[in-house]
Rosetta silent file (secondary structure, phi, psi, omega in degrees, C-alpha in Angstrom):
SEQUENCE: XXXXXXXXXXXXXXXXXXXXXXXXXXXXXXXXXXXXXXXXXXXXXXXXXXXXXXXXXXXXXXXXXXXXXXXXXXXXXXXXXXXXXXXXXXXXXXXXXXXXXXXXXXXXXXXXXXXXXXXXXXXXXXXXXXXXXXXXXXXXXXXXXXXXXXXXXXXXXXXXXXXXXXXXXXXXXXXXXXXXXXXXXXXXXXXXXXXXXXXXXXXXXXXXXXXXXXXXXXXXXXXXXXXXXXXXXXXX
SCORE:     score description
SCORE:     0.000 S_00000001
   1 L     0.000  150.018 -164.577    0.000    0.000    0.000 S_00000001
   2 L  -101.716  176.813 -174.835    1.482    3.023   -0.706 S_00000001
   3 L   -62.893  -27.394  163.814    2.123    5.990    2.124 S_00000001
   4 L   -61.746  -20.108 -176.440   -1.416    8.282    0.724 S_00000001
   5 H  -112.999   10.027  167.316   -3.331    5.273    1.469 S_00000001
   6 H   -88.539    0.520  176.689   -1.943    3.976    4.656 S_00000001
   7 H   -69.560  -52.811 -174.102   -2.172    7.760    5.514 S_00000001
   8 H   -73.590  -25.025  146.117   -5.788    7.465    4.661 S_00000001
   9 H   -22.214  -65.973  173.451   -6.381    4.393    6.533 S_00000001
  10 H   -65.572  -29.143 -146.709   -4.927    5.887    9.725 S_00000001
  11 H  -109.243  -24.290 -162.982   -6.944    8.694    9.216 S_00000001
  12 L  -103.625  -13.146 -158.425  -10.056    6.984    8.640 S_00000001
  13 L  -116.972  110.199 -177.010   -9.880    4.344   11.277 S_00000001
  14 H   -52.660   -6.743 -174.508  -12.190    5.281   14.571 S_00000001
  15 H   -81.620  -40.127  160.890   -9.720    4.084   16.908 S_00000001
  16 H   -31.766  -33.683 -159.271   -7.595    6.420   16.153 S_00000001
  17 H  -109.655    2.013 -179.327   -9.673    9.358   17.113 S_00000001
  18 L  -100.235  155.346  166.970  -10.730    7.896   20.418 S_00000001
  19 L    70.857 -177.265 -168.638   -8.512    7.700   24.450 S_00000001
  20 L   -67.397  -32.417  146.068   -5.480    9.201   25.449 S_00000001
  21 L   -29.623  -48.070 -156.753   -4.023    8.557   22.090 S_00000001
  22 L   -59.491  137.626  161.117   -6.445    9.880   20.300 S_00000001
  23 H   -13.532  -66.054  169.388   -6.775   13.010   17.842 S_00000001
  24 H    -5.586  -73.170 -152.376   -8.745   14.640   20.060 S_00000001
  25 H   -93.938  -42.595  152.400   -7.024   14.308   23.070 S_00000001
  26 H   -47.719  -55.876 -170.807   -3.472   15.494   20.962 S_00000001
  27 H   -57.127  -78.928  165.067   -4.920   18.115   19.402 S_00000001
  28 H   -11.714  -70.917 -169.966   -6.200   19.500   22.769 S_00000001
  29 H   -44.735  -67.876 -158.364   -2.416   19.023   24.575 S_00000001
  30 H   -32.886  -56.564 -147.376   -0.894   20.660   20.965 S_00000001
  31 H   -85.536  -10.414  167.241   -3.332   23.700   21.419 S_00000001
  32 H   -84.497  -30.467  163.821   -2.385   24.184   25.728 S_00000001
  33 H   -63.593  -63.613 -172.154    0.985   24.275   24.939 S_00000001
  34 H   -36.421  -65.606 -146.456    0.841   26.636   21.722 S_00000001
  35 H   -93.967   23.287  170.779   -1.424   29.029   23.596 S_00000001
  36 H   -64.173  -61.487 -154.037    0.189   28.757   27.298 S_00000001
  37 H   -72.749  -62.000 -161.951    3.437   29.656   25.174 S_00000001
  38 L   -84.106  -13.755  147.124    2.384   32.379   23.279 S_00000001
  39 L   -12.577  -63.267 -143.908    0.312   33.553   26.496 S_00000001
  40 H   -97.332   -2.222 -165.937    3.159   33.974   28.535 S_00000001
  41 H   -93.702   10.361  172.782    5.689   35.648   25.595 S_00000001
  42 H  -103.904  -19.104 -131.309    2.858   38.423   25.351 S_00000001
  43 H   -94.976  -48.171 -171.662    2.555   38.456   28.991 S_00000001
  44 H   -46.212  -63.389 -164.625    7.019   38.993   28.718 S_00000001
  45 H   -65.666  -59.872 -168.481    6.906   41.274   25.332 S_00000001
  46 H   -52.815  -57.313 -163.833    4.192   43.600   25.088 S_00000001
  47 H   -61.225  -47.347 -178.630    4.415   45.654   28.298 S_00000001
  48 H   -64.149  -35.619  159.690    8.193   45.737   27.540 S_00000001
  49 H   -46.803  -57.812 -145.209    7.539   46.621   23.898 S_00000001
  50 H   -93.763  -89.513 -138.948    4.862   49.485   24.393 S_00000001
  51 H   -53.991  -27.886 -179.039    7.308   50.951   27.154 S_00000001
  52 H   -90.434  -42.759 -175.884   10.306   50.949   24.958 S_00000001
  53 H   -65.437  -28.013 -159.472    8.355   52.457   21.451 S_00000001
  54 H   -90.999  -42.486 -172.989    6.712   55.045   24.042 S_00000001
  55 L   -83.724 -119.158 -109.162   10.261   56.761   25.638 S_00000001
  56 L   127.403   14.555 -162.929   11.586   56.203   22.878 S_00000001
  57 L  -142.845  161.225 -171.540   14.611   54.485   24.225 S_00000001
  58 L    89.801  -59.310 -175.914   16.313   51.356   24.664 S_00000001
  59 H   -38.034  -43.892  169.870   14.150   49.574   21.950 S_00000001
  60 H   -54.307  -43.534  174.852   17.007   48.790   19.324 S_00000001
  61 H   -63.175  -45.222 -179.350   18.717   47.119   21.829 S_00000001
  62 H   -72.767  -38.196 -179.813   16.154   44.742   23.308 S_00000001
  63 H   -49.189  -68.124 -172.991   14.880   44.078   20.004 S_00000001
  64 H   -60.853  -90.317 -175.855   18.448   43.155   18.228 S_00000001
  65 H   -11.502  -78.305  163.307   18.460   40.497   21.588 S_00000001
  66 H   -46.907  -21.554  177.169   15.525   39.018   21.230 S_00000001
  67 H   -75.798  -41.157 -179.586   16.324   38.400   17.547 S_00000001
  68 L  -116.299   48.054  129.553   19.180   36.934   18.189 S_00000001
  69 L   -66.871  -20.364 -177.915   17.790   34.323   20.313 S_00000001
  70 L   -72.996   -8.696  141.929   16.354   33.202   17.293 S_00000001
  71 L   -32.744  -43.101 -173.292   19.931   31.809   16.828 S_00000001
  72 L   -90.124  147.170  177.776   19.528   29.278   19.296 S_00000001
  73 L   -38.243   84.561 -163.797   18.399   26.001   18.010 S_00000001
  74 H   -41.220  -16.227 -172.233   14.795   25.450   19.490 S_00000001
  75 H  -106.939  -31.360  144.345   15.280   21.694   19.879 S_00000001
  76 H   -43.134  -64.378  126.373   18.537   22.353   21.344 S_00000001
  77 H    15.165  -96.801  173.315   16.815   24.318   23.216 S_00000001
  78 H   -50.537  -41.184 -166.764   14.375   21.309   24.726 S_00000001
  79 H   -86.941  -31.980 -164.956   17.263   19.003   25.437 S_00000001
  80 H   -60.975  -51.325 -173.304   19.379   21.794   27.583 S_00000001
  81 H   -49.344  -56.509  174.455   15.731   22.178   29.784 S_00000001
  82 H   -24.883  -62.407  169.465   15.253   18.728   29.616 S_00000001
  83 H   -75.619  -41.367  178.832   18.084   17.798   32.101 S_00000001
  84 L    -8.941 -177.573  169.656   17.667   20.897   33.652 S_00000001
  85 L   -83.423  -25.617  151.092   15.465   21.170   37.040 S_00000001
  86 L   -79.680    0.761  145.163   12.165   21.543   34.274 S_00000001
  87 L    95.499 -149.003 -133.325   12.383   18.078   33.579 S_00000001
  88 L  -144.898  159.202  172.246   10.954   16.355   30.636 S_00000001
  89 L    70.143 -129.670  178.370    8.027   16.991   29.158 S_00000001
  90 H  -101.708   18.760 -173.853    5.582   19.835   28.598 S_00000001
  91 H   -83.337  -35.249  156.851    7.110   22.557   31.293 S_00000001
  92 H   -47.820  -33.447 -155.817   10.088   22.222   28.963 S_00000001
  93 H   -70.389  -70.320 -166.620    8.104   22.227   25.869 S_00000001
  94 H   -45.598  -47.736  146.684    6.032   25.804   26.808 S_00000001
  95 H   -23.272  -91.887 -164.079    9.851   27.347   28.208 S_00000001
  96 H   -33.241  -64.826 -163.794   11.471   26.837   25.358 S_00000001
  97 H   -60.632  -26.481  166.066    8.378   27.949   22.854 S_00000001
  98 H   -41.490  -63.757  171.863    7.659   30.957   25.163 S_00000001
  99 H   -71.027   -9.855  164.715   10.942   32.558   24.510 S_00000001
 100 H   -79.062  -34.906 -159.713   10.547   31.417   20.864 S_00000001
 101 L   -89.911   10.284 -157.055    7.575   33.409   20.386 S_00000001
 102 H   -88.670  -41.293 -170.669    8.979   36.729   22.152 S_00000001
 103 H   -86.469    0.013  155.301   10.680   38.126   19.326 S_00000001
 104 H   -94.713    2.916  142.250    8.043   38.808   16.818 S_00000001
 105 H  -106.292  -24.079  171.837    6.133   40.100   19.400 S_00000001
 106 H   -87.334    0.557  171.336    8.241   42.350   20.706 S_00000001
 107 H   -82.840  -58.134 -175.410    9.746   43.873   17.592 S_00000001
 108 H   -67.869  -49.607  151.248    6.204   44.650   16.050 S_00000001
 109 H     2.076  -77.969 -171.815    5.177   45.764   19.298 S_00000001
 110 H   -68.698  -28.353  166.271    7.873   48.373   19.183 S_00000001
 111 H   -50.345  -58.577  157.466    7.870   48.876   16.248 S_00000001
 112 H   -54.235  -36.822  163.429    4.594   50.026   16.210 S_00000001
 113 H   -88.502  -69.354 -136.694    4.654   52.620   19.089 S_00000001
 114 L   -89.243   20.831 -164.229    7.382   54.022   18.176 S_00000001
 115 L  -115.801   13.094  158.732    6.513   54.672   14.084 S_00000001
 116 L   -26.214  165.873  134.486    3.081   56.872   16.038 S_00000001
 117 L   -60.212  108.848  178.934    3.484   60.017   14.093 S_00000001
 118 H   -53.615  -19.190  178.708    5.290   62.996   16.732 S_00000001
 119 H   -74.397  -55.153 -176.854    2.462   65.227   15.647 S_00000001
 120 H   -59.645  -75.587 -165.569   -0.193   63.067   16.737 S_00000001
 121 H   -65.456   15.243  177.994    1.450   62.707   20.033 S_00000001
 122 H  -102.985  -28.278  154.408    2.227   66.142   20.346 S_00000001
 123 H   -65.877  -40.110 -171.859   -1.645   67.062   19.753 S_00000001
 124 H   -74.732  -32.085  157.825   -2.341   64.683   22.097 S_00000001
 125 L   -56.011  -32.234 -179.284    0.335   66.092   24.950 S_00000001
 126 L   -72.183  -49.689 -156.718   -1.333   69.597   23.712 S_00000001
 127 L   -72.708   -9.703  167.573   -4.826   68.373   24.637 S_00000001
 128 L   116.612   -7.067  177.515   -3.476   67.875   28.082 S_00000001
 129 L   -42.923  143.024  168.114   -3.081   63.946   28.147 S_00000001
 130 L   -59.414 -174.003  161.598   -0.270   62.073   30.696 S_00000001
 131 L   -71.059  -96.081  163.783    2.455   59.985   28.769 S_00000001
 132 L    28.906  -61.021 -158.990    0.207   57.032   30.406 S_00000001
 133 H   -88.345  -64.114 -174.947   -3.101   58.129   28.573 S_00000001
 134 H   -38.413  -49.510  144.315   -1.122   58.716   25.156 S_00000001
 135 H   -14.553  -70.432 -167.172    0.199   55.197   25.472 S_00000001
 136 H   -91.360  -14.948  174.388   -3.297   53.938   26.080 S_00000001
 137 H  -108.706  -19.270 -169.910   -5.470   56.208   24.155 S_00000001
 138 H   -77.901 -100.780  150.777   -3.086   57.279   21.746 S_00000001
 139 H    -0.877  -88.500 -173.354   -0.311   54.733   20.747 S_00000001
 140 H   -79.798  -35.167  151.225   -1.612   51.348   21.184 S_00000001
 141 H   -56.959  -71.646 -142.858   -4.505   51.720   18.805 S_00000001
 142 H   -66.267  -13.530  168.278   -2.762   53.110   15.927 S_00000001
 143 L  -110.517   38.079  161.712   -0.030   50.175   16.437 S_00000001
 144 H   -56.558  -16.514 -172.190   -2.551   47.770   17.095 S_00000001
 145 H  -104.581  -13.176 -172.441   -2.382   46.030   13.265 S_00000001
 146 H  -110.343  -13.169  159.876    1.186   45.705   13.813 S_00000001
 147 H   -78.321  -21.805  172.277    0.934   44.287   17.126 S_00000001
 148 H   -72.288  -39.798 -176.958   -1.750   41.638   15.629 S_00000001
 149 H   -53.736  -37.514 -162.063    0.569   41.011   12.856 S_00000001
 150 H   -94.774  -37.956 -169.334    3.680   39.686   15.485 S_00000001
 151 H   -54.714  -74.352  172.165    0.655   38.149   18.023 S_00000001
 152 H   -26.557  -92.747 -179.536    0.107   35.990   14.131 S_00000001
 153 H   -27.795  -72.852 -151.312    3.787   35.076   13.309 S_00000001
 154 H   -67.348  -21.920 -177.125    4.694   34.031   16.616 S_00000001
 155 H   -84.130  -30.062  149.504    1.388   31.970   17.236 S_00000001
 156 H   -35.425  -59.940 -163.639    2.065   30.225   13.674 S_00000001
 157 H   -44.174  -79.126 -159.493    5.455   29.538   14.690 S_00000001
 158 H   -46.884  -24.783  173.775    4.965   28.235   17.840 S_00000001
 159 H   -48.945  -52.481 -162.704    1.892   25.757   16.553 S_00000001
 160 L   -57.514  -64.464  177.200    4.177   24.331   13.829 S_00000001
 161 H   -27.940  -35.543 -154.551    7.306   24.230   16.676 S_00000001
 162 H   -45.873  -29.193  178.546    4.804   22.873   19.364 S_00000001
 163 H   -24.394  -56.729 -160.956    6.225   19.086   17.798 S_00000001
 164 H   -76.851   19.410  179.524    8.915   18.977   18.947 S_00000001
 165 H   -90.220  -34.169  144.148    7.904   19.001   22.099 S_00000001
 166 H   -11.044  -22.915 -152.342    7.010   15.316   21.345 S_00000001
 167 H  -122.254  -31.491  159.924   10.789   14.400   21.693 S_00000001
 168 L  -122.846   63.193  152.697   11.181   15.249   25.126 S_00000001
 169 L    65.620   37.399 -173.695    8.298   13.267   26.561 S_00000001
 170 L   -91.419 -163.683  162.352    5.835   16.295   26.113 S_00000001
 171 L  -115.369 -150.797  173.607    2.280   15.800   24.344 S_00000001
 172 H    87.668  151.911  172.706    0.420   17.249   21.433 S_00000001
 173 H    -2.781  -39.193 -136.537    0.414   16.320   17.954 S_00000001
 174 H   -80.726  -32.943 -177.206    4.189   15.810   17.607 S_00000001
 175 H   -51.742   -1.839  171.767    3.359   12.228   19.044 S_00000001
 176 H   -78.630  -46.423  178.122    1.958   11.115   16.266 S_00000001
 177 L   -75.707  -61.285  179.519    4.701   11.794   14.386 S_00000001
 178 L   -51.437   -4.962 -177.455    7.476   10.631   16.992 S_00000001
 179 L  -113.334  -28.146 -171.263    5.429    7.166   17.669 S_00000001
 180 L   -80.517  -27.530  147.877    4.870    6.836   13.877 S_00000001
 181 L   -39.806  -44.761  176.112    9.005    6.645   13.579 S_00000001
 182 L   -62.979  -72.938 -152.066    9.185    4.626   16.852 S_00000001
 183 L  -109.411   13.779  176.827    6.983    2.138   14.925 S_00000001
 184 L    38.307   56.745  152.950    8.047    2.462   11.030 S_00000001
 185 L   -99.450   88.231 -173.125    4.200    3.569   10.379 S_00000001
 186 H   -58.943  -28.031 -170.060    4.577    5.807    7.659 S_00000001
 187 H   -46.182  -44.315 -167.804    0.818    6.201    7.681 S_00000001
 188 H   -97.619   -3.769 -179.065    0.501    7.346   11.315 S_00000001
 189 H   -89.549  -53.169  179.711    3.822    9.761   10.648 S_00000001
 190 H   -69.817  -30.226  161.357    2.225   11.459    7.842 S_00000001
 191 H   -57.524  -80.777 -170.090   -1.101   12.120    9.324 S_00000001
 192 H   -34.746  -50.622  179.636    0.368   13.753   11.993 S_00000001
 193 H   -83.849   -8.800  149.295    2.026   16.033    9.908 S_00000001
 194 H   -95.465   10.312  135.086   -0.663   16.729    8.029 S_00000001
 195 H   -40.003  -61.962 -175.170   -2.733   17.261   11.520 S_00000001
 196 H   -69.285  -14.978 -172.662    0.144   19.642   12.468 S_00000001
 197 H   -72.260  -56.019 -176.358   -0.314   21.162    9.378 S_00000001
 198 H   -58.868  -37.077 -178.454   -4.071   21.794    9.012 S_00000001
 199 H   -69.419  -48.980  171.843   -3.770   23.261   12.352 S_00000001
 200 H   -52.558  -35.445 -172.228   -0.937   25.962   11.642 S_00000001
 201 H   -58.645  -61.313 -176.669   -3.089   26.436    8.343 S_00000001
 202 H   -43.120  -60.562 -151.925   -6.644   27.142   11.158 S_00000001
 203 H   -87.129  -34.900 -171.457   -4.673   29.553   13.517 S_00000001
 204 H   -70.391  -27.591 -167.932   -3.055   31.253   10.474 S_00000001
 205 H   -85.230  -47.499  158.892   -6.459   31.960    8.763 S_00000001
 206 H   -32.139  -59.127 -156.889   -8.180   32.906   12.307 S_00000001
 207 H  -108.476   -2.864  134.017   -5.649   35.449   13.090 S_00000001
 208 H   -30.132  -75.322  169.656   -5.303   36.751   10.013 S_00000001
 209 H   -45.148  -43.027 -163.537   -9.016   37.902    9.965 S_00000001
 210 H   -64.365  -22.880 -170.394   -8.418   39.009   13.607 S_00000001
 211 H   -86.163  -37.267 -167.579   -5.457   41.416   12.150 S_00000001
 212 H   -56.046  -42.018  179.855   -7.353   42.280    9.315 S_00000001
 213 H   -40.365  -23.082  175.730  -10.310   43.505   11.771 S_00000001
 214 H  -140.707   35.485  156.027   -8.253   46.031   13.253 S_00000001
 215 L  -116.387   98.800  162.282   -6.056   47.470   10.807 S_00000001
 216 L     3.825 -174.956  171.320   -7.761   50.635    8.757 S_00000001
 217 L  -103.028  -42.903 -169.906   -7.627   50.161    5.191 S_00000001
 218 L   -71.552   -1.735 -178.534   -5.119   52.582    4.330 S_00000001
 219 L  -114.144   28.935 -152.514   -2.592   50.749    6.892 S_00000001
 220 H   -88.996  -11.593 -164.810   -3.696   46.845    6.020 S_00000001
 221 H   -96.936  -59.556 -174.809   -0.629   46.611    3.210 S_00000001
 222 H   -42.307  -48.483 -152.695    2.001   48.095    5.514 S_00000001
 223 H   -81.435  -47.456 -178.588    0.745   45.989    8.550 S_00000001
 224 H   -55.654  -31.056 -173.004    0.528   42.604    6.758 S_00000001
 225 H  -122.742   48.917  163.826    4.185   42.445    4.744 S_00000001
 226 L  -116.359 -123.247 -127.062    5.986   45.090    7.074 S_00000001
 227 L   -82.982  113.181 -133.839    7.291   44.681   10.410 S_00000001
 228 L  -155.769  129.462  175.204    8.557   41.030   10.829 S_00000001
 229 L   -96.108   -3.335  177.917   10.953   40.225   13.425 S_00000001
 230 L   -92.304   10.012  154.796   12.736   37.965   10.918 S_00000001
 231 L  -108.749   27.916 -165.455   12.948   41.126    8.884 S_00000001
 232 L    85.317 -162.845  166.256   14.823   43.232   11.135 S_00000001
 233 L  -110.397  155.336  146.053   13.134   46.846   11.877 S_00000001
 234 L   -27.848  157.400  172.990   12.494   49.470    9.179 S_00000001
 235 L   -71.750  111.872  163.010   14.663   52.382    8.757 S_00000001
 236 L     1.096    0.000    0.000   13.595   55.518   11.422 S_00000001
């Protein structure tokens, strides 16, 4: 039989989708890790973001860090934790992808506050506003499409990464794939990765509308192919 129809087989077969084993019950783990992960890198980034784009200082620096964390191997990465004192499994997994997902949020973030217009915040400092309320009334809407744009990369990423958590005795998807190696099933190894796939496809499409929803029209081209953290920042 060849690998599409032992794919479809596997895919097709109710046992599969049932127990601890199960689609289901992967899919579930896959998606508490992903959003745990990218949870706690907004919980890290953002505040640190919209404070560095608002003085106006600092930002190049933290940014150019976080970016080049993206150096270290992510699966390296898992094995370092692994012996570590976070063990095995998914407190390693959600570490690691946490700090994966921080630099395209905090680049767009920063990115975002600090490309405000000075005129706008200088009307807004005119109208009598703190720094505090320009931040919050000011700011963070108008770089709201470019903060949805990095919340999107990094929540892609981290679905597609979330595998590999699989490898050091986490859950989620990747187990599909890592037991369909373990057991020379191509059938149940390719389902999984088309599982892992379909899902990265769902979250990509999802937050995609969600960026489109709050980026204007005249700033939807800028916010969608601009500010990247794997494209550096813009010029000043």
């Amino acid at each position: 039989m060849s690998v599409v129809g032992e794919t479809v087989t596997w895919l097709t077969d109710s046992a599969h989708w049932h127990g601890v084993d199960g689609v289901p019950h992967r899919l579930v783990e896959h998606l508490a890790v992903s959003g745990i992960s990218v949870a706690l890198a907004c919980v890290v980034a953002l505040p640190l973001a919209l404070a560095l784009g608002h003085v106006g200082r600092g930002g190049p620096l933290a940014v150019n860090l976080a970016n080049a964390s993206r150096a270290v191997p992510t699966f390296g990465l898992l094995i370092l934790l692994a012996v570590t004192p976070v063990g095995f499994g998914n407190r390693a997994a959600v570490v690691a992808l946490t700090l994966f997902a921080i630099p395209p949020l905090l680049t767009n973030a920063y990115v975002g506050v600090r490309d405000v217009d000075r005129e706008v915040r200088e009307a807004a400092r005119g109208m009598g506003m703190t720094g505090m309320q320009v931040l919050r009334k000011v700011e963070l809407p108008l770089a709201l499409p470019l903060i949805a744009a990095g919340l999107r990369t990094a929540a892609v990423q981290v679905v597609a990464t979330a595998t590999l958590a699989a490898y050091v005795g986490g859950g989620g998807l990747g187990r599909l794939i890592a037991d369909g190696f373990g057991r020379a099933d191509p059938g149940m190894t390719t389902a999984g990765g088309l599982l892992v796939a379909a899902f990265a496809l769902t979250v990509e499409v999802l937050l995609a509308g969600l960026q489109r929803r709050v980026t204007p029209g005249s700033r939807r081209r800028r916010a969608v192919s601009g500010v990247d953290a794997t494209l550096g920042l813009p010029p000043a």
